[in-house]
N, C-alpha and C positions, 0 to 999 in steps of 0.2 A: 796639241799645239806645242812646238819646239821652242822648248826653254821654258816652260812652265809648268808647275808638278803642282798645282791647282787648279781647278775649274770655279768658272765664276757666273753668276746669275744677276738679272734685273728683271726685276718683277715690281708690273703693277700691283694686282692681286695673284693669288694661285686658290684653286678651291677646291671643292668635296669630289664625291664621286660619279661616273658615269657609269654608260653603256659598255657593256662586252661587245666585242665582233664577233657575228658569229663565224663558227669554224665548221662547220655541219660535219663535228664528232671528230674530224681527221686529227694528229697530233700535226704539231703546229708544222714540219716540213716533213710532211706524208708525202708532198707530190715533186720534192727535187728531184727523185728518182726519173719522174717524166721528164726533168726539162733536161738532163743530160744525154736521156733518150731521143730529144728533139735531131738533135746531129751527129750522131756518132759517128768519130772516124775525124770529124771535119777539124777539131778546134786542135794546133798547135802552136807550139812554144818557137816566138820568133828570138834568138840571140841580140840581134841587132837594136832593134827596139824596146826591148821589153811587155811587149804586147801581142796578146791573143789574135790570130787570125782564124776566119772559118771562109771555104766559100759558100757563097750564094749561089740558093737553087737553079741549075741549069746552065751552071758556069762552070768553066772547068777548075781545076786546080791550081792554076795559076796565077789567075783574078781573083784576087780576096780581099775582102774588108772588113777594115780594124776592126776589134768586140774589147771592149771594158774587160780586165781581168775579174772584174767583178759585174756579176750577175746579177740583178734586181727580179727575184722570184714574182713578187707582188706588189701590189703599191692600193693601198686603201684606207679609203675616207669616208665616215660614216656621221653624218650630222643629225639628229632630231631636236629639231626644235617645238615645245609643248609652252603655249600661253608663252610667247617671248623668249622663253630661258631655252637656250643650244647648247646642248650636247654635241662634242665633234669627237671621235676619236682618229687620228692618225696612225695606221699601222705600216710597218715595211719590213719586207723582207729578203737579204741578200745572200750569194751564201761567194766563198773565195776561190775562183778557179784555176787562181796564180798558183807557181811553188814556189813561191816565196810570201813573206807576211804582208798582209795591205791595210793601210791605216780606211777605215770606212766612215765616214760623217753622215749622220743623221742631219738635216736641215730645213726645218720647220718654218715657215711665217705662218705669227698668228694676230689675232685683233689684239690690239694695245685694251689693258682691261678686262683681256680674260683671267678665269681663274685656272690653273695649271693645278689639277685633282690629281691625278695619276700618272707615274711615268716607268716603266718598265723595259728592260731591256734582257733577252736572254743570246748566249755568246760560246757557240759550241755547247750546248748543255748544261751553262752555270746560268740562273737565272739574278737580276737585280732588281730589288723594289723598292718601292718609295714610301718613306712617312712621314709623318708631320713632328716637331721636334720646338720646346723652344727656344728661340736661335741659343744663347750660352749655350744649352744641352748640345744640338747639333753640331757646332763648332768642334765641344769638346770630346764628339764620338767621330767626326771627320779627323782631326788631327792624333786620332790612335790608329784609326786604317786607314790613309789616303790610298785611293785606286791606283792601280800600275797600267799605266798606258791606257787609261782614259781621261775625256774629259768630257765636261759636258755645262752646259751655261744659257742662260737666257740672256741675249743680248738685243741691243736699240739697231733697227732696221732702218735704215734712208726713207723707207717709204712715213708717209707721214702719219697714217694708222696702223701701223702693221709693226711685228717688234719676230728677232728668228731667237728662235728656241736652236739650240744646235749640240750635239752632243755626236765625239768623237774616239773611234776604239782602235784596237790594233787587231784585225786578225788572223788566225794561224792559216795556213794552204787548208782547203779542202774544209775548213771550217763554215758553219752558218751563223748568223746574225738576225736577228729579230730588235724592233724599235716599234713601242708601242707609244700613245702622247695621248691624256686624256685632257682637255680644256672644256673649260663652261663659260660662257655668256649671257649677257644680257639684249638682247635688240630691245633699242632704241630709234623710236622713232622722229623719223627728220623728212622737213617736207613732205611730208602727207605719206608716207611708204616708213615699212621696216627691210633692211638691205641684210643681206647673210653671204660673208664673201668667202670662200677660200681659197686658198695660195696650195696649187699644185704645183710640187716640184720635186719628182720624181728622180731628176737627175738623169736618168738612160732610159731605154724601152723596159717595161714592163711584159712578162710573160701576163699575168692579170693586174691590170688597172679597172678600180673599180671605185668609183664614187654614187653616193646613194644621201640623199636630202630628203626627209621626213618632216612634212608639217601636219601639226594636229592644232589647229585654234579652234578653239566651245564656240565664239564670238561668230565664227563663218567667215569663209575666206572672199574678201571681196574683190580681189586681183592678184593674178599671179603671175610674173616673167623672168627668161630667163634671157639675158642680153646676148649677143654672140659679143664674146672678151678674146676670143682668140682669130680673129680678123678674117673668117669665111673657112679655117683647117676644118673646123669639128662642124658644119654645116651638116645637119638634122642626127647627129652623135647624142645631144641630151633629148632624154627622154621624158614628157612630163605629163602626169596623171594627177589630177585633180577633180578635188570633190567638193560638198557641201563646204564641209568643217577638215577636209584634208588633202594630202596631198603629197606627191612623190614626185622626187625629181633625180631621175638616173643615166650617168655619164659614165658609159664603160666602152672606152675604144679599142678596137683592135691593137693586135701590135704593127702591123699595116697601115692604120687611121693612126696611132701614134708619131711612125716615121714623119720627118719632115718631109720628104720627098720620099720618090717609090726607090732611090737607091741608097738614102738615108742612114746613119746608123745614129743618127741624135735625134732625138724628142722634141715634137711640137709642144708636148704639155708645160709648160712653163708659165705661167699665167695664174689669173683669178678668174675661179665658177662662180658668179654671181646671180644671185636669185632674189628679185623686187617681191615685195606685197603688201597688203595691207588688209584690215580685216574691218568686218561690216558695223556701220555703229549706228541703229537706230535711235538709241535712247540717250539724251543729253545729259544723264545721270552715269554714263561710263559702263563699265563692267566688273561686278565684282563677286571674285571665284575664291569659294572657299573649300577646303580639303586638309584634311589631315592634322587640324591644330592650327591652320596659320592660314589668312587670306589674304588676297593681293585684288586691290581695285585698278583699273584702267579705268584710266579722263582724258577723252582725247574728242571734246565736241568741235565738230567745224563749220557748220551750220548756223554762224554770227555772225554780225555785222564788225568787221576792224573797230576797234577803237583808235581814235584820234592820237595820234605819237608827236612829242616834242626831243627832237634829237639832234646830240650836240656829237658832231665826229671832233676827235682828237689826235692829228695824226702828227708824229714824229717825222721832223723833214732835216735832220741834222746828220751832220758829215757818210755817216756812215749807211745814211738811206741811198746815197749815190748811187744812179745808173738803173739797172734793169729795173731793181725793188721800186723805185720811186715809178719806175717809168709802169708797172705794170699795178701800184697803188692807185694812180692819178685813173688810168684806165678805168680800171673794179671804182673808184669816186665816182666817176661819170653816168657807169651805167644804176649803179647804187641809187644817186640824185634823180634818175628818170622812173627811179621806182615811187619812189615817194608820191602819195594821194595830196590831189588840193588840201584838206582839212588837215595836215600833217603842219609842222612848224620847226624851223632848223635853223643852223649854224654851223662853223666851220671854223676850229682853232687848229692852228699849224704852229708848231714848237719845232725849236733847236734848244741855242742858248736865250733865244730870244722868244718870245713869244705875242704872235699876228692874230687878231681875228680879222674875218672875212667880214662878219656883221658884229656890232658889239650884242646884238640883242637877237633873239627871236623873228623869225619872220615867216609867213608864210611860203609854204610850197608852187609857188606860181609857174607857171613856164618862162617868165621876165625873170623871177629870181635864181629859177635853177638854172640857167642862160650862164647868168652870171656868178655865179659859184662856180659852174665849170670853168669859165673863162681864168679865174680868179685860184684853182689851181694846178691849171695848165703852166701857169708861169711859174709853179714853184721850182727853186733851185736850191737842192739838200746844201748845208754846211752844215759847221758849230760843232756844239755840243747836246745835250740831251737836259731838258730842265722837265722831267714829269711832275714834280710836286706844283711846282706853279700856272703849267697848262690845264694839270686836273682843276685844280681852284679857282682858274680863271673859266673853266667851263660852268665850273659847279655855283658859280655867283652868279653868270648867267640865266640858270635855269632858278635859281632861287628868285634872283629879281622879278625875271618874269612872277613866278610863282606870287612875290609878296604882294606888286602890284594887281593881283588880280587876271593880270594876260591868259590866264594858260585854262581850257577847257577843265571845269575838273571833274570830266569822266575820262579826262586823256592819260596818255603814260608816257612818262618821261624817262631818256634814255640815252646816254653817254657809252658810247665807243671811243675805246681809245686801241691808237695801233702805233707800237713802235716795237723797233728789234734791238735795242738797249738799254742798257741799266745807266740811271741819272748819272752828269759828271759836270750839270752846271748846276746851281742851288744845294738847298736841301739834298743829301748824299743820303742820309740815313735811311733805308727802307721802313723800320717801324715808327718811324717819324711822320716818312710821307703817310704813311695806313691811319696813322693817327689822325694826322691835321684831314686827311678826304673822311675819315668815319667824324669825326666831330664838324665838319661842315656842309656833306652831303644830305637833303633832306631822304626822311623814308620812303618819300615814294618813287623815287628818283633810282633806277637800278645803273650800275657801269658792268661794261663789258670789256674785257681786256683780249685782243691778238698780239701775240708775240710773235717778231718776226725773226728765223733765225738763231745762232747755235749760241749766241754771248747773250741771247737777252735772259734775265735771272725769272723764269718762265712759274717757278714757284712764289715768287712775292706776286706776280702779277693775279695767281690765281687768288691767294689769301685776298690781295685787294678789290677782287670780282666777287669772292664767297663773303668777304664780310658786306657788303653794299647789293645784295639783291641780283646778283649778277654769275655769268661763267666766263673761263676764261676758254682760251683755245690756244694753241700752238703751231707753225706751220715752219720750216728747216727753207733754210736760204736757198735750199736747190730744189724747192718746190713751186709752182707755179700761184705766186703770190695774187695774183689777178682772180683766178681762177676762186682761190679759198678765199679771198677775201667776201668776195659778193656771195661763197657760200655759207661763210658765217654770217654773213649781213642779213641772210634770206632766213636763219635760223630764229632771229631774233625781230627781223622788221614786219610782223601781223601779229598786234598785242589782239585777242580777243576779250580775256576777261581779266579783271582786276580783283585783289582780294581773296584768293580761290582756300577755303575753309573744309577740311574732312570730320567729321563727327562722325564716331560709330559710340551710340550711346548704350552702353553694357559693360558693366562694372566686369564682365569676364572678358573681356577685350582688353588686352594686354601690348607692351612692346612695341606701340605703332608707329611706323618712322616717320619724317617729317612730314606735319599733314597740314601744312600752313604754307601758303605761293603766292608771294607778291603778285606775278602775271602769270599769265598762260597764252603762249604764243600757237598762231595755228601752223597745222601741220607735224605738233608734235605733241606730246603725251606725256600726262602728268601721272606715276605709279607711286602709290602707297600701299606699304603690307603692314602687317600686324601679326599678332599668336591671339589664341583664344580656348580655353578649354570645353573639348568635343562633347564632354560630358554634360555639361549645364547648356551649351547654345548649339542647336540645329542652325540655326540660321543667322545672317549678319546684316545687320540695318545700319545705313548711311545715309547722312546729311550732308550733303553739300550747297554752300554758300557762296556767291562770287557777285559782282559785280560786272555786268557785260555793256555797250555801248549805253543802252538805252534803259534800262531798269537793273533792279534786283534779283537774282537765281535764288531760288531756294530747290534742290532736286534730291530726291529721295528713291534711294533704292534697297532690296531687299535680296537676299540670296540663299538658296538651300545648300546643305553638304553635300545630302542623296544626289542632287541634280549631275555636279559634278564626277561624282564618284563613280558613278552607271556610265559618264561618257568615257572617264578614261579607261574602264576596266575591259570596255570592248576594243583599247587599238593597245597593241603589244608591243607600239612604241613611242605609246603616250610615257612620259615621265613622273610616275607617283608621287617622284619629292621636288615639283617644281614650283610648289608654294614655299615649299620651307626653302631653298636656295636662293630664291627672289628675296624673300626676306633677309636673309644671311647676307646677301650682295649687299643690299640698301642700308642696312642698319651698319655692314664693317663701314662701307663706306664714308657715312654720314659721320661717325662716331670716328675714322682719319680726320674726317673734313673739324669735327671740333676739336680734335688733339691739336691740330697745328694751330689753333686760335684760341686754347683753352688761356683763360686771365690769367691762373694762378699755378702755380706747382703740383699743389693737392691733389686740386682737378687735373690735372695733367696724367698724375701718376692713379687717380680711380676711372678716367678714360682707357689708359691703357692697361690697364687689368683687365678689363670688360674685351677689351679689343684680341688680349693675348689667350680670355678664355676662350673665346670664339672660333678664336681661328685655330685653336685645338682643335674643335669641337667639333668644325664644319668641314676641317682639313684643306686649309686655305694659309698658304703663305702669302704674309705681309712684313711689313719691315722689322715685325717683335716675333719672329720663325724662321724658321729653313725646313729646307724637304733631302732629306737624310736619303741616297738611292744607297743599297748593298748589297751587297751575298746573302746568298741562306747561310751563311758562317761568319758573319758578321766581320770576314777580316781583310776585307776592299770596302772603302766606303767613298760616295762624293756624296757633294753638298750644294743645294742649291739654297743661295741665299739672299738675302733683300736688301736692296743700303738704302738710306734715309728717302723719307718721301717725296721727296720728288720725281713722279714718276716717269716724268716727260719729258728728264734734259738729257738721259747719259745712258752710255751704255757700262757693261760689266767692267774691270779693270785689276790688274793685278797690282799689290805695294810691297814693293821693298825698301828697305833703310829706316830713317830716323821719323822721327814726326813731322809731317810737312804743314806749316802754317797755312790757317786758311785762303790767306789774301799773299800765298807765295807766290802765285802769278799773274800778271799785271792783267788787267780786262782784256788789251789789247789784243793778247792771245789766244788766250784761254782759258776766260775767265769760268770757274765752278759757282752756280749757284749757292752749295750747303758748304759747309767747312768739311775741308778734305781729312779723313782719319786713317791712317796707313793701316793696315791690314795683313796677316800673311795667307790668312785662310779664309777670306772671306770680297765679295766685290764689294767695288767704289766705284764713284761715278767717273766715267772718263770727258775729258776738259776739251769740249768742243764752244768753237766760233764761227760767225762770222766778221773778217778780220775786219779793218778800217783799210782805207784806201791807202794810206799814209804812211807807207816804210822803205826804207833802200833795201831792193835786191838785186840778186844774183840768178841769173835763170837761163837756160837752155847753150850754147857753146861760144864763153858764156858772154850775155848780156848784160851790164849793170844797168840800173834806173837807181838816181840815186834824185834821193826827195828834201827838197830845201823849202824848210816849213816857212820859213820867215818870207821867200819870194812866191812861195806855194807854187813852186815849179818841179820839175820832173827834166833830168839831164840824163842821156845814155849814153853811153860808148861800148864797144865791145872789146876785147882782148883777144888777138889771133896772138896765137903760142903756141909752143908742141907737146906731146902727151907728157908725163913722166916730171915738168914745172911745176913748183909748189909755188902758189900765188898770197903773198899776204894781203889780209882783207884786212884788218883789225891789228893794230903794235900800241899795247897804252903799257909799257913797261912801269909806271907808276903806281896802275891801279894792278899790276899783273897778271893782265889778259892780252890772251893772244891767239884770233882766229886766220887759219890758212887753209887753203882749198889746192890739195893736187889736179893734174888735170890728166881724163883720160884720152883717147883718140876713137873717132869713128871706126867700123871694121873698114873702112875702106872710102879711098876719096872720092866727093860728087862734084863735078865740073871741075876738076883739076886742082879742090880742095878740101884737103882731110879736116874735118870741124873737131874740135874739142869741147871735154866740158868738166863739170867737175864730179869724180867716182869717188873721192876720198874729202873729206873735211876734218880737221882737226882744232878743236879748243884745246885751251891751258887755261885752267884758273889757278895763280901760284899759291895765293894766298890759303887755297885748302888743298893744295897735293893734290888737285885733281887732272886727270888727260882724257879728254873722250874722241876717240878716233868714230864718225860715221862711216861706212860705206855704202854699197847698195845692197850689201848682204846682210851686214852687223852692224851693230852699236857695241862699242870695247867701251867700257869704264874702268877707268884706273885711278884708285885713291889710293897714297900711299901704297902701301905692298899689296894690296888686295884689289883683285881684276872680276870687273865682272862682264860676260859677254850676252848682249839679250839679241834677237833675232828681228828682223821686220815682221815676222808673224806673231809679235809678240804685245802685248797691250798693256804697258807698266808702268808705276812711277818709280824712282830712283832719287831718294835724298841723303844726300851727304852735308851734313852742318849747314854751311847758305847755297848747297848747291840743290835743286833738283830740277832733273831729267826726267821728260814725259814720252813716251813713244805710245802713238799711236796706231794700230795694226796698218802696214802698208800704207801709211801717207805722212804722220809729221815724228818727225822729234823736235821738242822745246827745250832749250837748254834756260832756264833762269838762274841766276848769279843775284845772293840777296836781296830777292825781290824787286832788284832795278832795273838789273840790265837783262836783254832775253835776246835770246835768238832760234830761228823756228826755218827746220831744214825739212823739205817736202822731198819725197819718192818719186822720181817718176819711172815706172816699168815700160817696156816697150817688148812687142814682139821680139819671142827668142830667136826665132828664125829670119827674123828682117836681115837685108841682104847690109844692110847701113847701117841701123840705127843702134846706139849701147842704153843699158837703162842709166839713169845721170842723177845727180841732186842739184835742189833751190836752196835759197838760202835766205830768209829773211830778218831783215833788223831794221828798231823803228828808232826814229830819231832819239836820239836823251842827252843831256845836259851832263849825264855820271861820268862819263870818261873824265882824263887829266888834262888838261888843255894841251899835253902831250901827243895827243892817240894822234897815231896813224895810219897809214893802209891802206888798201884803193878807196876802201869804203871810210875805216876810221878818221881821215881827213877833214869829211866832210861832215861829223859831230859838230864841229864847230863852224860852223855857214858863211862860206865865202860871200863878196858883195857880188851879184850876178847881174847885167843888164842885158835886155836881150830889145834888140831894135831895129829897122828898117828892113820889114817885114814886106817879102818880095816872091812873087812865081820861083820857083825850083826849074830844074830841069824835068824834073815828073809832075807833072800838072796838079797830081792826087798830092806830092809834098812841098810845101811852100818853103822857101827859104827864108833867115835872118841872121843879123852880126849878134856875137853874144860877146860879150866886154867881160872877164873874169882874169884875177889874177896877174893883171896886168899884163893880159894878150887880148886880141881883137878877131873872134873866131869864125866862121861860118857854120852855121847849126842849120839843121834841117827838122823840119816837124814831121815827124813819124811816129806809128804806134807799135807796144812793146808789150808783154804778155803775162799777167800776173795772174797762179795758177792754184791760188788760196783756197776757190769757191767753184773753180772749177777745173780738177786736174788735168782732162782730156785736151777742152779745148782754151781752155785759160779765157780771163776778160780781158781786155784791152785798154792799154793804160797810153796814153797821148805824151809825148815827151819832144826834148829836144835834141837831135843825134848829133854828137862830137866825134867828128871823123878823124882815121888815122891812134885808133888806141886811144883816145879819149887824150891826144895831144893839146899840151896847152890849159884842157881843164884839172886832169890830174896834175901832179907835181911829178917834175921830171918825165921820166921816160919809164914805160910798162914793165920794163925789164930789170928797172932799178927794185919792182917788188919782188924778186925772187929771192925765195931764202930756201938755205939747205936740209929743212930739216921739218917734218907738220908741224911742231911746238916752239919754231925759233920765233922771235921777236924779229921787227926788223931794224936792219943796223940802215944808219939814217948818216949820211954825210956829215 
């Protein structure tokens, strides 16, 4: 990646070891020879292009089409999964057909929560391998050999479980390439199935594409399918063979069945193989498999009657739930409430800054009341701000009162959902304040569930506040369909079965067992407990389980042999021998993060993470106290993969440069980080993702202002027609010594008799620290004082200079923050190279603030300070679709039109839609003076002001 001489990782977990593929003896590119025998004669070097042509069979010479300078030999994926625990290996192999060198990307999607055992890459005959290290060590053996012209990182995927592994080389003509990726999982089961997905993505045709899915469950398979995910290409391509207790599932297409079409030279395979199932469970006592030292039980009864649920939704309906989110929350509410059984008992609190209940109290599930709870928030309308401490308390007395008074069934289970996509900004601020005041007044029996919606909600306090109260959290990214995950997190959690759920294995050689104590147990999903135990004293392993189900007491008791197990898997040669100790190894790191981030005291903190840092030696599992060291067999190229703080589920990898950046250096509004940011040179951080608030002046497409007047909570636009090569002042506060301008470029050519402009150049001045940061669409220039630095849009960094720091995100934002007050946040937008019109352009956001000089000027800076605005007699337009009215500003009496404008924060492509009011003629009459009065000569001039 250009402009970066590290690679950077985010890792959930990473774990021990898998499966070989096999090679059936051949050395790893015995058969290139075939595949340049496939076409001889045919493949030549075009000047023009830079790319390989061949023809197609029974074409002449003349008719050719394109081929990838790079060849993809192989493409192979290999999964066994044994009792739950999946084995996948990803293998690829290319080799460079160019004469010249080509950079090759390995790119991986894998489940969020895999462990990442093994990673290997061999590169013309130098091989690299990977070890476990602890991170100080790793660090310190990474910064003596950094790799030359590699890179490679685990990074956070859009998709909402899925996270890409990617790792990038440079290679020589006629050289090979090989990329091996060994991951382990765990399936877990949801709604009544365990799901095993992989992300094929092969990138071009494959001479052999070959996927192969191994199940071996003791327990017997009691369904098994394989969905069609690739919309009728691969119809009757997967092949599936199943048995009692196994089963095989094989996806090997042609390179013909690859193509997209039959004259194709790009890949259908892009997508997820997805394979459902579930396994047989007679006996309400679970399953419990022991082997090798270490057993693991499954409890997953479904065969009960629901218990009775009293639940309180707590949804977050302030400023920033605006539009889609709300509109597809209220949805997923709807269908949510028609789930719920008569004997169930509910409520409904909606928070901003304020905070409404629907009922003060409990009430029955009726079809009269769930009528009117939908009715009641259909009419919700998002503002405000965000008060969670006081909505939780106000739910949490709720269910208490019921409770003291006697109201509430007590074989029932009580149950608080809360859903917002922000961190508090009315009340109580303090996060261990709020965990404080909900753990000290939530009763025990009472669990919360937290969904965070979105890229600014602080997604790790939410889970602490879920783990310490009986509860999980979840996460879902503002470009995922909120509706949808909502009611499937609601589904994960609304059929309490049993309460109370107790493991006992009474044998003083029964060792290490992980958490064997569960509030509830919900159906459709499975409760796993493992342990160690020494082979030598115990054959066999006896459990007690205890629970409380609708109608009585459980007591169930089961027993298990070692032999038993041992005879099944010694007969399938892709059963996995160490999938008791892994499941173990999984449960126990896990559990033993989950008390590090809540540990009371120091102590414990620091004898938590000893325990954590042996382990993950041990097991060969990177977690936040490691890294995974890849090298030469000459130890003198090294990369490094590494872990930044636990949070596994807000950020992706990030490069730091410069000074130390304070934690709270960038306002929420933008992009806000969960953990406190700690710069780094050799090592990743989280990068500072949102979603934004509706509420800021921008600059957007050739160009458009919307500029937002909090005080009348109105939205004014005007546009700027000018010609390319204008540098436009946005921003003149010579007081404070800031000063933002935007040159502007031109279309390649005029549509309807007019060439549109926009803006290809942006330039800041902060005087006060010698700083000048020129954007374009290519670069970001930093210049402090004498020293320049230039970072690339494929580049993902932060930049701190004394109160300045610069965030760039790969192809989409840069954040400029100025003392943690003022910010401004400039968006990418690319566009076909070849479009016959279009250039690629920047946006340009800024949120209102008080920090300017009463000075500041500029199309935008003007408006800091908020003119009196009246807008009135409100009338048909000449377009039907926009109404017309007078807008009174400044002492002119204007004609404004209501139309909508394009803010392109949450969604680059096709932007949302922001309602405003249009000021025709250059924004005449609302700006000061005349448009052209903002031209200055220079990106960093101030503007001179009459």
């Amino acid at each position: 990646m250009k402009g970066l001489t590290c690679f950077l990782a985010w890792l959930l977990l990473l774990g021990a070891q898998a499966f070989e593929i096999p090679t059936n003896g051949l050395s790893e590119f015995a058969e290139y020879g075939d595949l340049v025998e496939l076409a001889p004669g045919k493949f030549q070097f075009v000047p023009d292009n830079g790319r390989y042509q061949r023809s197609l069979p029974g074409e002449s010479g003349e008719e050719r089409e394109d081929v990838d300078q790079l060849t993809l030999y192989s493409y192979k994926v290999q999964s066994t999964i044994t009792s739950r625990m999946a084995n996948t290996i990803i293998q690829s192999k290319l080799v460079n057909n160019s004469p010249q060198p080509q950079n090759v990307v390995f790119d991986v999607e894998i489940p969020k929560g895999a462990f990442i055992s093994n990673f290997s890459m061999t590169i013309d005959g130098t091989t690299f391998t990977s070890s476990i290290k602890e991170k100080t060590v790793g660090r310190a053996l990474y910064s003596q050999a950094r790799a030359k012209g590699k890179t490679a990182g685990l990074v956070r995927s859009k998709a909402l479980d899925m996270e890409n592994f990617q790792t990038e080389v440079n290679v020589l003509p006629g050289a090979k390439v090989q990329f091996e990726l060994h991951y382990q999982e765990v399936k877990w089961r949801k709604l009544g199935s365990y799901e095993h997905r992989l992300h094929l993505k092969p990138g071009r045709l494959a001479k052999h594409l070959e996927v192969d899915v191994w199940i071996i469950e003791p327990q017997g398979l009691r369904f098994l399918h394989v969905p069609d995910t690739f919309e009728g290409h691969f119809d009757g391509v997967p092949v599936v063979s199943k048995g009692p207790q196994k089963a095989h599932v094989s996806f090997k297409p042609t390179v013909a069945q690859q193509r997209k079409c039959s004259n194709c030279s790009e890949t259908a395979v892009d997508g997820q193989l997805v394979v459902t199932y579930d396994v047989n469970r007679e006996e309400k006592a679970g399953e419990l498999e022991v082997f090798n030292g270490y057993f693991v039980h499954f409890f997953a009864p479904d065969n009960l009657e629901p218990i009775p649920k009293n639940i309180l939704f707590v949804i977050d309906v302030s400023g920033s739930m605006w539009g889609v989110k709300m509109k597809q929350t209220v949805e997923a509410m709807k269908t949510i409430l028609d789930d719920l059984r008569a004997e169930d008992h509910f409520s409904v609190v909606d928070f901003n800054h304020n905070i409404r209940t629907w009922r003060n109290d409990l009430v029955s599930a009726s079809k009269t009341q769930i009528a009117d709870a939908k009715r009641y928030i259909e009419k919700i309308q998002p503002s405000g701000g965000t008060n969670i401490n006081e909505a939780l308390l106000r739910a949490i007395f709720i269910l208490n009162e019921a409770n003291n008074m006697g109201l509430l069934d007590p074989n029932s289970v009580s149950l608080i959902i809360l859903v917002s996509d922000g961190d508090p900004t009315v009340g109580e601020l303090k996060l261990s304040k709020i965990q404080k005041n909900v753990k000290q007044n939530i009763q025990d029996n009472v669990s919360l569930f937290s969904l965070g919606i979105g890229f600014d909600v602080d997604y790790d306090f939410l889970k602490r506040l879920s783990n310490e109260n009986r509860g999980i959290a979840q996460r879902i990214y503002g470009n995922q369909d909120t509706s949808s995950q909502l009611k499937k997190f609601y589904n994960q959690v609304s059929t309490p079965l049993l309460r109370n759920v107790q493991f006992n294995y009474p044998h003083t050689s029964v060792t290490d067992v992980t958490q064997n104590s569960f509030h509830n147990y919900f159906g459709g999903s499975e409760i796993v407990v493992a342990g160690k135990f020494d082979p030598d004293k115990l054959k066999q392993i006896q459990s007690i389980i205890t629970a409380t189900s609708a109608n009585t007491e459980l007591v169930l008791e089961t027993l298990a042999q070692m032999d038993d197990l041992e005879e099944f898997l010694s007969k399938d040669k892709h059963a996995d021998p160490d999938f008791t100790k892994k499941l173990w190894a999984y449960l126990t790191i896990n559990q033993l993060l989950a008390e590090r981030s809540l540990a009371p005291t120091a102590a414990t903190k620091r004898r938590i993470t000893k325990t954590i840092l042996q382990m993950s030696l041990e097991h060969h599992i990177v977690t936040p106290l490691t890294s995974m060291v890849i090298e030469n067999d000459a130890g003198d190229e090294r990369m490094l993969a590494d872990s930044p703080p636990q949070d596994h589920s807000c950020c992706a990898g990030a490069l730091y440069y410069g000074e130390k950046v304070p934690s709270n250096g960038i306002p929420s509004w933008a992009n806000a980080a969960p953990t406190p940011v700690v710069p780094m040179r050799l090592a990743g951080a989280p990068v500072l993702e949102s979603t934004p608030p509706p509420h800021v002046m921008r600059v957007e497409n050739d160009p458009h202002f919307i500029i937002y007047l909090p005080k009348s909570q109105k939205n004014i636009c005007f546009n700027i027609d000018s010609e390319p090569g204008k540098i436009l002042n946005l921003v003149s506060d010579p007081e404070s010594g800031l000063s933002v301008n935007g040159q502007l470029i031109g279309a390649k050519k005029p549509q309807a008799g007019k060439l549109h402009t926009y803006f290809g150049t942006l330039g800041l001045y902060i005087r006060s620290e010698d700083t000048k940061i020129e954007i374009t669409t290519e670069t970001i220039t930093l210049s402090h004082g004498s020293h320049t630095s230039i970072l690339s849009w494929l580049d993902t960094a932060h930049v701190a200079y004394q109160r300045v720091l610069v965030s760039v995100k790969k192809e989409k934002t840069v954040t400029v923050t100025v003392n943690k007050e003022l910010s401004f946040s400039v968006l990418l937008h690319r566009v076909w190279k070849k479009h016959p019109i279009n250039v690629d352009f920047l946006g340009i956001y800024i949120p209102p603030t008080s920090k300017f000089s009463p000075n500041a000027h500029g199309l935008i800076g003007q408006f800091m300070h908020e003119p009196s605005v009246r807008i009135f007699n409100g009338r048909p337009g000449r377009d039907p679709k926009k109404p017309e009215a007078s807008m009174e500003v400044k002492g002119h009496t204007l004609t404004v039109t209501r139309g909508l404008q394009k803010d392109y924060r949450t969604d680059i492509v096709f932007g949302t839609d922001v309602p405003c009011w249009f000021v025709h003629n250059s924004g005449k009459g609302f700006i000061d003076g005349h448009y052209k009065d903002y031209f200055v000569p220079h990106l960093y001039s101030f503007l001179k002001r009459p």
